[in-house]
N, C-alpha and C positions, 0 to 999 in steps of 0.2 A: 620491747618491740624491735627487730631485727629490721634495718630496711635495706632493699633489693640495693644491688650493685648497678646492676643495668633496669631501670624496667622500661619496660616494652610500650611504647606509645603508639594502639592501633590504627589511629587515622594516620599514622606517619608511616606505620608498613604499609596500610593499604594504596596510597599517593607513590612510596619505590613502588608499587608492584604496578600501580598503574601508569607509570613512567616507563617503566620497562617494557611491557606491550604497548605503548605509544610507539617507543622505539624499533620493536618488533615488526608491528606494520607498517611503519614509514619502509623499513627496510624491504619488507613483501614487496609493497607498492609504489616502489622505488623505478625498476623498469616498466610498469604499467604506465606511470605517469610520464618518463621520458620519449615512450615509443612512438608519440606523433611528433615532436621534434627529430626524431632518427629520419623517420618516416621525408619529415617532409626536407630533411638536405638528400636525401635520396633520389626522390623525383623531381626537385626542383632544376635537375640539369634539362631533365624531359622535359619539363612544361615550359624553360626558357626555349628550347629547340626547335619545340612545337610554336610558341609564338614568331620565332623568328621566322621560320619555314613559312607560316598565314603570311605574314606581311611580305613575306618575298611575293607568294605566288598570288595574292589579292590583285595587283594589278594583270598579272595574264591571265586569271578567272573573268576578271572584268573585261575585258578587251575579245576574248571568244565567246564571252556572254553579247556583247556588242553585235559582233559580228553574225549572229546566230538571231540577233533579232533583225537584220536585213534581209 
């Protein structure tokens, strides 16, 4: 009886091959997963500017709302 030099262990190809496509689509899904962190240092200058701006002009909203009820 001859025995193989290498032989071939198929649940151990199957486990590379399916490491390998894990890897594949992490990579895919790589910028999908990032894009609401991008997303949100992007508008985050907007949405601090926008609350800044409410709280400036809250009290002169308030003060011609006053005066509009006299």
């Amino acid at each position: 009886m001859a025995k193989k030099k290498n032989p071939i262990d198929p649940s151990g190809e199957f486990i590379k091959v399916l490491e390998k496509q894990r890897k594949e689509m992490e990579k895919i899904a790589k910028p999908f997963l990032e894009y609401p962190k991008r997303m949100e240092k992007i508008v985050k200058p907007f949405l601090d500017y926008q609350q800044r701006t409410e709280k400036m002009s809250k009290p002169i909203l308030e003060y011609h709302q006053k005066l509009l009820e006299e």
